[in-house]
Biopython code that builds the backbone (N, CA, C, O; Angstrom):
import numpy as np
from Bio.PDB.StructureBuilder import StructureBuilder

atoms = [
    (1, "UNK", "N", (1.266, -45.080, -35.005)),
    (1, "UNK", "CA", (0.658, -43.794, -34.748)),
    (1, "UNK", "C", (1.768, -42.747, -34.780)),
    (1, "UNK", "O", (2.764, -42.808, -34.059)),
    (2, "UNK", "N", (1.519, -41.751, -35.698)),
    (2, "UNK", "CA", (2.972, -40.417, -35.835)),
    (2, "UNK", "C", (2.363, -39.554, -34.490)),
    (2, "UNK", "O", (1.312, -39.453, -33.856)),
    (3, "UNK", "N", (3.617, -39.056, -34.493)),
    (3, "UNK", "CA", (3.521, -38.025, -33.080)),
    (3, "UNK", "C", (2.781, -36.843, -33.560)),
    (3, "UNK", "O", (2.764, -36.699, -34.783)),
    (4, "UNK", "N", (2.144, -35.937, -32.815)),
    (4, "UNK", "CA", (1.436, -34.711, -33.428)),
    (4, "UNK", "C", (2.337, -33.860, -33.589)),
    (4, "UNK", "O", (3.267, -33.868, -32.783)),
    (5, "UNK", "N", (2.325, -32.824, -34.738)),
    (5, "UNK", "CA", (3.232, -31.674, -34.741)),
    (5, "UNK", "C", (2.257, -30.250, -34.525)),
    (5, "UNK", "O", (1.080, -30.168, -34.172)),
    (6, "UNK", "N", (3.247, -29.174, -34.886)),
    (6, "UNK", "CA", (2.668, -27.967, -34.970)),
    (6, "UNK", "C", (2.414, -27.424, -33.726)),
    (6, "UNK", "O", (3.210, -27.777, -32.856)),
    (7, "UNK", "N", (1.543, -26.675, -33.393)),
    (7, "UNK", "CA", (1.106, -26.650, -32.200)),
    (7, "UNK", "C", (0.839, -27.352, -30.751)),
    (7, "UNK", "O", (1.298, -27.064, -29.645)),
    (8, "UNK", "N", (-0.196, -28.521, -31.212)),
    (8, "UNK", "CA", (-0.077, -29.365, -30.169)),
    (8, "UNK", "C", (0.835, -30.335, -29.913)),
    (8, "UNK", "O", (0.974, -30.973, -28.869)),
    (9, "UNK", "N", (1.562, -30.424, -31.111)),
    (9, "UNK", "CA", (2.957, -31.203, -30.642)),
    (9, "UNK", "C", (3.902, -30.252, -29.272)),
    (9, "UNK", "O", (3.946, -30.542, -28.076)),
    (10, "UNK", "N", (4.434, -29.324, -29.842)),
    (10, "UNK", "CA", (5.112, -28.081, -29.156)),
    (10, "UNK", "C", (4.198, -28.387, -27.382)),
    (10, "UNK", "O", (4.709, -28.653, -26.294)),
    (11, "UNK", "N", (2.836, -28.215, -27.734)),
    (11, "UNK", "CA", (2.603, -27.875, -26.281)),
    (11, "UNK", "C", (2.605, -29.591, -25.312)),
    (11, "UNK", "O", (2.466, -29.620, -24.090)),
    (12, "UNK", "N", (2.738, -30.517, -25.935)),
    (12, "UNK", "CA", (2.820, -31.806, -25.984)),
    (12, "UNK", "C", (4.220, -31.841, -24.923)),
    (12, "UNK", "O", (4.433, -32.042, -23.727)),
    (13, "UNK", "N", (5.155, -31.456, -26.384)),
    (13, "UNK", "CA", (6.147, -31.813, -25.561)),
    (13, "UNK", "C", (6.754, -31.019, -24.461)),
    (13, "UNK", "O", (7.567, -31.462, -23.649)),
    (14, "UNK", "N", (6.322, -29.892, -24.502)),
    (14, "UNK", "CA", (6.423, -29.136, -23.164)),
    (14, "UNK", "C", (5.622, -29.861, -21.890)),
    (14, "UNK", "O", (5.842, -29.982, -20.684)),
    (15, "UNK", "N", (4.641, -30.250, -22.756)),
    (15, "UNK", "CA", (4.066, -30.497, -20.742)),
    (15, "UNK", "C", (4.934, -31.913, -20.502)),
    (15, "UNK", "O", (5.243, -32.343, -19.391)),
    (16, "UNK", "N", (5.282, -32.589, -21.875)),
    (16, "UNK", "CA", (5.980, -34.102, -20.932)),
    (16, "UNK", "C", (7.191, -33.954, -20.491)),
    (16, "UNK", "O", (7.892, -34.924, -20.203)),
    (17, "UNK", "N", (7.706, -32.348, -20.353)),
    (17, "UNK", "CA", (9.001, -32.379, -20.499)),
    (17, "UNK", "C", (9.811, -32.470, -18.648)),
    (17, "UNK", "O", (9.666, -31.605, -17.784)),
    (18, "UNK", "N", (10.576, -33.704, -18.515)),
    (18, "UNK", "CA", (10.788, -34.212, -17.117)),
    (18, "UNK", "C", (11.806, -32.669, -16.313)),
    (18, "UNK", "O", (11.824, -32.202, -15.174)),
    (19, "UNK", "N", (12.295, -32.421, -17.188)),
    (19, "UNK", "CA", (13.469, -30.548, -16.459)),
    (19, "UNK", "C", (12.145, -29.535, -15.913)),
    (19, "UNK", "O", (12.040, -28.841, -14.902)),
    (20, "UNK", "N", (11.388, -29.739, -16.835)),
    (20, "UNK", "CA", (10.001, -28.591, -16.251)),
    (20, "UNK", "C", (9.669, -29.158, -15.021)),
    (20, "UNK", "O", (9.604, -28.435, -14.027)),
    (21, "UNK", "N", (9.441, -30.404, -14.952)),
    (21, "UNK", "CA", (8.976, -30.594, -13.607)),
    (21, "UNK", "C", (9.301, -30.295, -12.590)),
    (21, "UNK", "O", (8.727, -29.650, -11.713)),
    (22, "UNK", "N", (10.690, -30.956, -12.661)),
    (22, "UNK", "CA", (12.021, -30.967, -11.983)),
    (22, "UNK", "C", (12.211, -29.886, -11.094)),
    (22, "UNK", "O", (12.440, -30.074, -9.899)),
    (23, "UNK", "N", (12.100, -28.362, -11.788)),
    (23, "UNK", "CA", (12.191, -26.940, -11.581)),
    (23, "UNK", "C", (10.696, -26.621, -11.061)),
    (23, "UNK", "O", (10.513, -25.879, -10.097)),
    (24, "UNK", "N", (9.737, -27.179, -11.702)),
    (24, "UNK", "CA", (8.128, -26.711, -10.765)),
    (24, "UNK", "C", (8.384, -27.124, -9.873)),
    (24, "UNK", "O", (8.379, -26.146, -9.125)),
    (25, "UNK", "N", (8.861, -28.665, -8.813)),
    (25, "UNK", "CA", (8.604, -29.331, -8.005)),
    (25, "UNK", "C", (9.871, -28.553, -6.901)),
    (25, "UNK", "O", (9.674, -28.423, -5.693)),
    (26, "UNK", "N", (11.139, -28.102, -7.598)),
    (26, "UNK", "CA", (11.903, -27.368, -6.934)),
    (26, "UNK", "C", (11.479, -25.998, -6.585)),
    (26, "UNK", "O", (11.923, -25.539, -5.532)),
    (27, "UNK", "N", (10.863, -25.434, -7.145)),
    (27, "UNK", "CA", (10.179, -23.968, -7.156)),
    (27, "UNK", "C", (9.361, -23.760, -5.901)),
    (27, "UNK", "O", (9.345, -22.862, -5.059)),
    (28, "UNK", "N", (8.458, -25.271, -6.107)),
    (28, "UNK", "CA", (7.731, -25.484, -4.895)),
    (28, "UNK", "C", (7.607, -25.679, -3.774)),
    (28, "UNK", "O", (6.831, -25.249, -2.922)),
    (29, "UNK", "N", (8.848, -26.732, -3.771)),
    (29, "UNK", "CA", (9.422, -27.073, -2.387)),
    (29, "UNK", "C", (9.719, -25.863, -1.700)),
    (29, "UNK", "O", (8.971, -25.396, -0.841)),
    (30, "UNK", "N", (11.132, -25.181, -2.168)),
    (30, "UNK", "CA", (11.517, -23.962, -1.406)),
    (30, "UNK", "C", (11.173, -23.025, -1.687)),
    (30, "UNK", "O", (11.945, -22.087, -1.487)),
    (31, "UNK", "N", (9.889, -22.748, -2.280)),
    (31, "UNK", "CA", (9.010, -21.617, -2.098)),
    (31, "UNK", "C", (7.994, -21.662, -1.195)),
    (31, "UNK", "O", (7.751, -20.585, -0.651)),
    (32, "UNK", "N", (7.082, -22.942, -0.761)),
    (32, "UNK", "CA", (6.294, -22.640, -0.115)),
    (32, "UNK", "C", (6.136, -23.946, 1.043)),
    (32, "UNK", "O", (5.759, -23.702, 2.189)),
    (33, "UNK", "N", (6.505, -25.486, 0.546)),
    (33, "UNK", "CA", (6.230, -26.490, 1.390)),
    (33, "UNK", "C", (7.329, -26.718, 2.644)),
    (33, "UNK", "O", (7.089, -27.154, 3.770)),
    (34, "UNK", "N", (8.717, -26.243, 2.033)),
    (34, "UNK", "CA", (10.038, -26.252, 3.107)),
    (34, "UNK", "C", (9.703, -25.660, 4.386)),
    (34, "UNK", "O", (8.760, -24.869, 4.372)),
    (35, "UNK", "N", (10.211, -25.854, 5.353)),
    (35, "UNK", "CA", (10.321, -24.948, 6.702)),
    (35, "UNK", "C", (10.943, -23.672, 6.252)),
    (35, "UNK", "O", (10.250, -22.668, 6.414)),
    (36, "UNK", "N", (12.165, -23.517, 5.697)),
    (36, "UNK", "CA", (12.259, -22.339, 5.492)),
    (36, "UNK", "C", (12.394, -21.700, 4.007)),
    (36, "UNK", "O", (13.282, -21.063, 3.441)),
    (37, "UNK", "N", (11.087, -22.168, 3.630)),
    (37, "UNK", "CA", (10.724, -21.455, 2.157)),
    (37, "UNK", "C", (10.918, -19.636, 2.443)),
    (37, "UNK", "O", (11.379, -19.002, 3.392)),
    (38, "UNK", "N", (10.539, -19.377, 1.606)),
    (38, "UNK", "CA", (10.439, -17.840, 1.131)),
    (38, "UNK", "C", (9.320, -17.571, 1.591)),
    (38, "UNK", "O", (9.220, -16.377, 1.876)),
    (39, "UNK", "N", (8.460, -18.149, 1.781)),
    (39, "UNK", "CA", (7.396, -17.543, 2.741)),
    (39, "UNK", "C", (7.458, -17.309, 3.958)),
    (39, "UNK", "O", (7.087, -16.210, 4.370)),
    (40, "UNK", "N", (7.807, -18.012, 4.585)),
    (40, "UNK", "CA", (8.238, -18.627, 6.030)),
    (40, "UNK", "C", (9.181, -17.197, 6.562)),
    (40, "UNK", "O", (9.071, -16.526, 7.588)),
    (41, "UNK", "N", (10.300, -17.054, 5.178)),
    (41, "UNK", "CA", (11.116, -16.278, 6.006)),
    (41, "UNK", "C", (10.667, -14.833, 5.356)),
    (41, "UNK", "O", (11.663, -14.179, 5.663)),
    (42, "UNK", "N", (10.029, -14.150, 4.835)),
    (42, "UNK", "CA", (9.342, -13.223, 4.838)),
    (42, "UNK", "C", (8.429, -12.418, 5.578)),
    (42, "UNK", "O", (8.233, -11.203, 5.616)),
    (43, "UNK", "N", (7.786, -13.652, 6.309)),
    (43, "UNK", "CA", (7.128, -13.796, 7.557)),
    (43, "UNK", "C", (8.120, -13.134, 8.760)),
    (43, "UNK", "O", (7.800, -12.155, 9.434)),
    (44, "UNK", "N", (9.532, -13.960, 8.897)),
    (44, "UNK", "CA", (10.374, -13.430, 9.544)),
    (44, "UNK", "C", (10.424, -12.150, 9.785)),
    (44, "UNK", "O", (10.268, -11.324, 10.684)),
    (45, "UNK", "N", (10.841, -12.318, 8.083)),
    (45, "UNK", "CA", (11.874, -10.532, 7.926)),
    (45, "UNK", "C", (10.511, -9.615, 8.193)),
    (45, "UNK", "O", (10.799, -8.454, 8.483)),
    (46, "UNK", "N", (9.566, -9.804, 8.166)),
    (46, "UNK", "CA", (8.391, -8.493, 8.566)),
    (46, "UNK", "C", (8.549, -8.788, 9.894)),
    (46, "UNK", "O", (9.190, -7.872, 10.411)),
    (47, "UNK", "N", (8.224, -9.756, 10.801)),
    (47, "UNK", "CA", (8.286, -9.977, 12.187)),
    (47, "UNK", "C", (9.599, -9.207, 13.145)),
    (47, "UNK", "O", (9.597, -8.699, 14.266)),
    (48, "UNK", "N", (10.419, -9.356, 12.352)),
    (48, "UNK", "CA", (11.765, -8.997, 13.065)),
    (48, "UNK", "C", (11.887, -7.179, 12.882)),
    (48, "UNK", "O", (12.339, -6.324, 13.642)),
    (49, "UNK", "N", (11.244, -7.090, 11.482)),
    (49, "UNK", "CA", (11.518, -5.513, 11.242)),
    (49, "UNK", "C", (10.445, -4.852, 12.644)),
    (49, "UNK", "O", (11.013, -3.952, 13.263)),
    (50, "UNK", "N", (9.196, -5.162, 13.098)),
    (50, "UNK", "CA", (8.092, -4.989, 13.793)),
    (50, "UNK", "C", (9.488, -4.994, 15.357)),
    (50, "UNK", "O", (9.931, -3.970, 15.877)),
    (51, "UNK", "N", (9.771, -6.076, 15.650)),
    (51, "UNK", "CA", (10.044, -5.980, 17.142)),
    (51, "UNK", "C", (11.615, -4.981, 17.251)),
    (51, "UNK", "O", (12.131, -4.562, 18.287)),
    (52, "UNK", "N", (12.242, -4.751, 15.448)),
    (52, "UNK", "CA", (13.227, -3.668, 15.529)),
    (52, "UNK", "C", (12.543, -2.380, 16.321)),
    (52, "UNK", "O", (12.946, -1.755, 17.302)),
    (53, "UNK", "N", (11.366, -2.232, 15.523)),
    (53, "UNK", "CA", (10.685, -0.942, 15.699)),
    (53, "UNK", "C", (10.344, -0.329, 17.125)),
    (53, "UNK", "O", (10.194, 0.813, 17.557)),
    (54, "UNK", "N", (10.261, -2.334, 17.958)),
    (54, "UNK", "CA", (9.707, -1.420, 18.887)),
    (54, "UNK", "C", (10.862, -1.613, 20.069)),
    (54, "UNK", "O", (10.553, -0.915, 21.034)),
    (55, "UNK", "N", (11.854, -2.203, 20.246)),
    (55, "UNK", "CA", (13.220, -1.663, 20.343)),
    (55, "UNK", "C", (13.309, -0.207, 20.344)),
    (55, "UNK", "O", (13.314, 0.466, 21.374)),
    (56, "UNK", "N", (13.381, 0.278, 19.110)),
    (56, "UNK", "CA", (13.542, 1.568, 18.989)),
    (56, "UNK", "C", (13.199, 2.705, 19.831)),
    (56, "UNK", "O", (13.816, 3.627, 20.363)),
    (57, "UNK", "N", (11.403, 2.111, 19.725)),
    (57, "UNK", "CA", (10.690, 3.365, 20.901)),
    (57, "UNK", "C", (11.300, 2.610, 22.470)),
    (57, "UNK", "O", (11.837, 3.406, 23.241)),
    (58, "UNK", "N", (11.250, 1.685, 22.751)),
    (58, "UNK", "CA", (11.736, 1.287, 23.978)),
    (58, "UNK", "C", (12.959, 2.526, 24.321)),
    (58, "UNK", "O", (12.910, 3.373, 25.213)),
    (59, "UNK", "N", (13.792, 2.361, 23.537)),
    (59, "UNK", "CA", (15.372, 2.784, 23.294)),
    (59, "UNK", "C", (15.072, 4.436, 23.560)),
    (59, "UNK", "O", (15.824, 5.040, 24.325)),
    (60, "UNK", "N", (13.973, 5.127, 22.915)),
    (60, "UNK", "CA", (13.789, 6.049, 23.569)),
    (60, "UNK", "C", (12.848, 6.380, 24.837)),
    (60, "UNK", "O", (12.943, 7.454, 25.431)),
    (61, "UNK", "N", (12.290, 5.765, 25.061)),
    (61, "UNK", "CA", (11.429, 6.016, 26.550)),
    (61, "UNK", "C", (12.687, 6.006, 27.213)),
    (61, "UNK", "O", (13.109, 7.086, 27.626)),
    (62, "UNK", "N", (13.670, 4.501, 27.468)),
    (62, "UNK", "CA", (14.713, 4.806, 28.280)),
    (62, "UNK", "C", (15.513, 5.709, 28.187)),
    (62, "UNK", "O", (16.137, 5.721, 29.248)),
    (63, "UNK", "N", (15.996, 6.757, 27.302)),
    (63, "UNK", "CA", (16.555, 7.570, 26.929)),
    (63, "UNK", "C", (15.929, 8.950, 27.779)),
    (63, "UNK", "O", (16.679, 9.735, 28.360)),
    (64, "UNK", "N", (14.685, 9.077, 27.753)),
    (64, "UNK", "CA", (14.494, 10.156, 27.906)),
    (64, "UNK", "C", (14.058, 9.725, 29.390)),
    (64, "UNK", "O", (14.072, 10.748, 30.075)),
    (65, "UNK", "N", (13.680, 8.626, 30.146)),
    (65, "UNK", "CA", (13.996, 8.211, 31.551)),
    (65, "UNK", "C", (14.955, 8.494, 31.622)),
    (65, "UNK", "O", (14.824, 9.555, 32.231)),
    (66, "UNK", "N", (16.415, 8.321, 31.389)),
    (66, "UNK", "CA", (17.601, 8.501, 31.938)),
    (66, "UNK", "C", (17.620, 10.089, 32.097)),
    (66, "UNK", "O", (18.022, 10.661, 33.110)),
    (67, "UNK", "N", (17.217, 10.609, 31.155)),
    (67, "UNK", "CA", (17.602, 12.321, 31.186)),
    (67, "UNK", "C", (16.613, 12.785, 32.716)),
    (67, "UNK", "O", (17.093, 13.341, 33.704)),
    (68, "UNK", "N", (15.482, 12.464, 32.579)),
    (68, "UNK", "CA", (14.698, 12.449, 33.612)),
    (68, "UNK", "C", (15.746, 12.292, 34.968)),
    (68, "UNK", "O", (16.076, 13.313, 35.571)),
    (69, "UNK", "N", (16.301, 10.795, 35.452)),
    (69, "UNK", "CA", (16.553, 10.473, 36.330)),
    (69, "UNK", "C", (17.654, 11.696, 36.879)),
    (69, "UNK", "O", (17.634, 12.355, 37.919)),
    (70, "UNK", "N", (18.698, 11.703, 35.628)),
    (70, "UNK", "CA", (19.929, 12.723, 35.789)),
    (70, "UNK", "C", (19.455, 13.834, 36.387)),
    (70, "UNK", "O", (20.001, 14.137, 37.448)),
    (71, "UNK", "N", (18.289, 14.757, 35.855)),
    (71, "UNK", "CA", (17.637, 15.863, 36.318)),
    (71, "UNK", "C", (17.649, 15.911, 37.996)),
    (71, "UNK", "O", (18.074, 16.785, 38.752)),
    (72, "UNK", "N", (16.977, 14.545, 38.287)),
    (72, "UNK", "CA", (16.501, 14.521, 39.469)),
    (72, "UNK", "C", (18.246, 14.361, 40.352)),
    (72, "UNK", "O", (18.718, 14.966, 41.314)),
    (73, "UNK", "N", (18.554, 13.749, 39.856)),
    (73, "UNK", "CA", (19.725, 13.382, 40.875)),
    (73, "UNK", "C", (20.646, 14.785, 41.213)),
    (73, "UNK", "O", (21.165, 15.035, 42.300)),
    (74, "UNK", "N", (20.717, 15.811, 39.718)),
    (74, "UNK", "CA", (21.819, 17.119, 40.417)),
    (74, "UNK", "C", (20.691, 18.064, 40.160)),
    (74, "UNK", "O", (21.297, 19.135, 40.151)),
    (75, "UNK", "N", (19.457, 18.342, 39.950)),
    (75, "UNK", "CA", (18.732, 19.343, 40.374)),
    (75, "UNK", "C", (17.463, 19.302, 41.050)),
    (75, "UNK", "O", (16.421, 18.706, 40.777)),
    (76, "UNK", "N", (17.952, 20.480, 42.500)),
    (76, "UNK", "CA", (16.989, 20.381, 43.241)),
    (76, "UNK", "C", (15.655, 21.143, 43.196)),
    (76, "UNK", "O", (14.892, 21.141, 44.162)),
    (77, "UNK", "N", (15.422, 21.722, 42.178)),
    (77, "UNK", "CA", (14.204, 22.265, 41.498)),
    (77, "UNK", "C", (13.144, 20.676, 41.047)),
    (77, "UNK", "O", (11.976, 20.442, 41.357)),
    (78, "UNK", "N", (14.060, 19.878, 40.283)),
    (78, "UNK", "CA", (13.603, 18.973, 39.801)),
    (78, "UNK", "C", (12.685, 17.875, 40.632)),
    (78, "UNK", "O", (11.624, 17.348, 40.298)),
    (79, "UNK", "N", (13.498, 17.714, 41.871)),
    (79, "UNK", "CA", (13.058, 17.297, 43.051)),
    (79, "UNK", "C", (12.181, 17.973, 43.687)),
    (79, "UNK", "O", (11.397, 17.355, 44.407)),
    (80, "UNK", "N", (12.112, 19.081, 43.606)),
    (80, "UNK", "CA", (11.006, 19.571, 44.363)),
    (80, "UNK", "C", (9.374, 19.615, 43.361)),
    (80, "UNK", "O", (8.212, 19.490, 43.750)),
    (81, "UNK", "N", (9.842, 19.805, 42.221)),
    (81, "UNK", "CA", (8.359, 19.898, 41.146)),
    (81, "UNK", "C", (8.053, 18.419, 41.168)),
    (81, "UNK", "O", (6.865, 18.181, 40.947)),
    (82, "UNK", "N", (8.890, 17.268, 41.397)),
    (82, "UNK", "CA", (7.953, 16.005, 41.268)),
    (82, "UNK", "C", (7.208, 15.961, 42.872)),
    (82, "UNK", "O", (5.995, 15.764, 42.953)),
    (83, "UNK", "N", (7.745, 16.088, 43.661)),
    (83, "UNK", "CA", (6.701, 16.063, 45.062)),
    (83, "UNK", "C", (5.842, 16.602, 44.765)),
    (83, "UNK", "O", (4.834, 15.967, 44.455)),
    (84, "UNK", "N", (5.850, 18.500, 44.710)),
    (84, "UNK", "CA", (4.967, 18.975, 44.975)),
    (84, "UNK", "C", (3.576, 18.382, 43.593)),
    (84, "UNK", "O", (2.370, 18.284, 43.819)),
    (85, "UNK", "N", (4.182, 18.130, 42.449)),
    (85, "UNK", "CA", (3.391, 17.368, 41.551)),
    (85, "UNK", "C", (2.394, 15.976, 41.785)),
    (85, "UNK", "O", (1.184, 15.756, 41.733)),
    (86, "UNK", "N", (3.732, 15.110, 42.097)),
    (86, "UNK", "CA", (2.803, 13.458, 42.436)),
    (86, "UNK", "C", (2.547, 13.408, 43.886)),
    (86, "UNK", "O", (1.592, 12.757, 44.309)),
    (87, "UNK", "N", (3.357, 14.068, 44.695)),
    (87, "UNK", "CA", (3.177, 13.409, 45.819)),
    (87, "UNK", "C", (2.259, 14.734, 46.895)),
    (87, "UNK", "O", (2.300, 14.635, 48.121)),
    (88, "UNK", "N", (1.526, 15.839, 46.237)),
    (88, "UNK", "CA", (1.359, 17.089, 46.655)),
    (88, "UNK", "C", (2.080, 17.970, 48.047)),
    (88, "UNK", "O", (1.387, 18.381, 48.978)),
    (89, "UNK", "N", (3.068, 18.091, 47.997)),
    (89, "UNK", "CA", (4.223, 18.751, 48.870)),
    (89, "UNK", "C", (3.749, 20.170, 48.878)),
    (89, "UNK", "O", (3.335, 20.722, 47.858)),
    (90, "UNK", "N", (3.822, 20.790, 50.130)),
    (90, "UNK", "CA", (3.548, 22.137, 49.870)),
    (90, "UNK", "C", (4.620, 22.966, 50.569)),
    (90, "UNK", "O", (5.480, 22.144, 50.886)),
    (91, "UNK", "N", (4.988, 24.121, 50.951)),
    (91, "UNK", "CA", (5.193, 25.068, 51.306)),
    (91, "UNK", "C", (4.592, 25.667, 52.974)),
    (91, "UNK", "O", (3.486, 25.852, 53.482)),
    (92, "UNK", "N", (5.741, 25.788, 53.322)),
    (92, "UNK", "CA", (4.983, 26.472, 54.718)),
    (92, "UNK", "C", (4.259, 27.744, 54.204)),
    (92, "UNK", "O", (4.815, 28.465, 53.375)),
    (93, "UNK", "N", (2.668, 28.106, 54.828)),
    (93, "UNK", "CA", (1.748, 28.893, 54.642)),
    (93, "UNK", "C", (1.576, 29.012, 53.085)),
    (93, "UNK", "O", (1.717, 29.960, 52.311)),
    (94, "UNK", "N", (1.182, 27.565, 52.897)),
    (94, "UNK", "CA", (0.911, 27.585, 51.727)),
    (94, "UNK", "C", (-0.154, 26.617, 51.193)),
    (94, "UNK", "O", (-0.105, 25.485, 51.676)),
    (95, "UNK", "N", (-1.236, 26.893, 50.161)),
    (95, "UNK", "CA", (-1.880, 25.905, 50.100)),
    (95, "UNK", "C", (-2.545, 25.663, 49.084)),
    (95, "UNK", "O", (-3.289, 26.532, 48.628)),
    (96, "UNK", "N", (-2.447, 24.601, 48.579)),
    (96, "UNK", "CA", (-2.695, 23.773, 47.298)),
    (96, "UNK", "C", (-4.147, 23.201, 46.884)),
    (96, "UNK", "O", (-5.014, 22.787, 47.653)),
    (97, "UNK", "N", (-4.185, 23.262, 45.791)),
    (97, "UNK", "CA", (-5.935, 23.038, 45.461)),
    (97, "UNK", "C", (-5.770, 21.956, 44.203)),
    (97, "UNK", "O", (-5.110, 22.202, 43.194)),
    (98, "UNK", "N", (-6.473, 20.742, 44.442)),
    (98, "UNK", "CA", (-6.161, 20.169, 42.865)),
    (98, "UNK", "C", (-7.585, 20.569, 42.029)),
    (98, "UNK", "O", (-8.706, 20.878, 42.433)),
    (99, "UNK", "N", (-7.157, 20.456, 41.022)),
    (99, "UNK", "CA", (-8.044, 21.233, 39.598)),
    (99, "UNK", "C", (-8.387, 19.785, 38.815)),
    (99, "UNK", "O", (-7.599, 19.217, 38.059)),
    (100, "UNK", "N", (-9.731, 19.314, 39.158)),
    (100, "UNK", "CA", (-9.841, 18.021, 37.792)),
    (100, "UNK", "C", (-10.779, 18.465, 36.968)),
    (100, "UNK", "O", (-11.849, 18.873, 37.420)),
    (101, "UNK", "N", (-10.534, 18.452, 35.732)),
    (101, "UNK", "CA", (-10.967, 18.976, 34.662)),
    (101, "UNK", "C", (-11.909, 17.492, 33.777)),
    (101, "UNK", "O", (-11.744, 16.273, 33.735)),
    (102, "UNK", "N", (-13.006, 18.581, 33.121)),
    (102, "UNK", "CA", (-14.034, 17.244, 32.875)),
    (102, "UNK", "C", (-14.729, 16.035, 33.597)),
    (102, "UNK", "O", (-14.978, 14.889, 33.223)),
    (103, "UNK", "N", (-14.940, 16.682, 34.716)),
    (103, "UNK", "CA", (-16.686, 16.190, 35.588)),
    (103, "UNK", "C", (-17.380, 16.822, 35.952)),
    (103, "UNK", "O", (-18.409, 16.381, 36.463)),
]
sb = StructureBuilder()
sb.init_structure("model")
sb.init_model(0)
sb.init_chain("A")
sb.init_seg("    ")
for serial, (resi, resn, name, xyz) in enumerate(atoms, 1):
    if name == "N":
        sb.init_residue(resn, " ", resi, " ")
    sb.init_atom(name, np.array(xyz, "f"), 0.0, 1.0, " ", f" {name:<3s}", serial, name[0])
structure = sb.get_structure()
């Protein structure tokens, strides 16, 4: 029996060809079946960029807590607007009304 040529020879011997495999079965492995395929760590690198992000805002809440705290510690204006604010502090002969808005 002669081997086929032309066309289906060509595509013949491409599919029997053992290097193609070789490279599909490598392609495969550490692309998708490995622990740390390219999927896996893509997964990562989005995961890690996400908890950079929120680092970040963390990084500023504390930031602008600290400026806060500083306020309070050398100004005594500062100290006095959070009482009279959260904790309603008033003034001798003086007197305070709270305002709730929307009921």
């Amino acid at each position: 029996m002669s081997k086929p040529t032309g066309v289906l020879g060509a595509l013949l011997r491409f599919w029997t060809n053992k290097y193609l495999w070789t490279i599909v079965a490598f392609i495969a492995i550490v692309g998708f079946i490995d622990t740390n395929s390219i999927v896996r760590r893509w997964e990562l690198h989005s995961h890690n960029e996400a908890l950079r992000a929120e680092i970040r805002n963390y990084e500023g809440i504390y930031n602008s807590n600290m400026k806060r705290l500083q306020s309070l510690r050398t100004d005594q204006r500062a100290i006095e607007q959070v009482a009279r604010v959260r904790f309603h502090y008033q003034r001798a002969n003086e007197d305070i009304y709270d305002v709730i808005e929307g009921e």
